[in-house]
N, C-alpha and C positions, 0 to 999 in steps of 0.2 A: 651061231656065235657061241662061245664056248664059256661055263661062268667064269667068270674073274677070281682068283684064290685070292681073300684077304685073311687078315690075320688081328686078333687082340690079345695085348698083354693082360697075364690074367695074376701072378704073381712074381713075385723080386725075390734075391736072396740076398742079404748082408751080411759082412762081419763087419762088429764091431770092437776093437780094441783100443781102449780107454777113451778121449774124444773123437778119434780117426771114426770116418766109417766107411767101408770098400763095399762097392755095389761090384758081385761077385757071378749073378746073373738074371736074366730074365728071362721067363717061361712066358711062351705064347700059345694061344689055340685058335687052327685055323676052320674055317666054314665050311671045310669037309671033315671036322673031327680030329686031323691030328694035331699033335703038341710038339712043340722045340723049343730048344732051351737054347738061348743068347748067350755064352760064355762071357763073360768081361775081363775072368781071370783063367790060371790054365788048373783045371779042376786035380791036377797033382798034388799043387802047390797049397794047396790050402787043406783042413782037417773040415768033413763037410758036417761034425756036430755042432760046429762054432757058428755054422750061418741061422739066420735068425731068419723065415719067411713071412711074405708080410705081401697081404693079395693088394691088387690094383683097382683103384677103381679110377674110371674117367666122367664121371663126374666129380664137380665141387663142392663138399658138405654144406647144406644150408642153399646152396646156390640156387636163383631163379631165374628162370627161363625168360629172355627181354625182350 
């Protein structure tokens, strides 16, 4: 049986202009080492010094275990 490839998001990119905020993409890393990035927008279209990156975590601050 062959492993199963999964994947965790590991950080986001955003831009923010002025209240708006555009979730612009998401980087994952899989359980063999490689990375991909989740586009949301078309990486043309946007200037990538404006994105703001901001890592994931999947847990909940403070949160315990029930």
């Amino acid at each position: 049986m062959a492993k199963r490839k999964t994947g965790w998001p590991f950080q986001e990119g955003f831009i923010i202009d002025g209240t708006q905020e555009t979730h612009v993409f998401t980087d994952y890393r899989w359980n063999d080492g490689s990375v991909i990035r989740r586009q949301f927008v078309d990486p043309n279209s946007y200037d990538i010094t404006l994105v703001i990156v901001r890592p994931v975590s999947l847990t909940l601050p403070g949160s315990e275990d029930q």
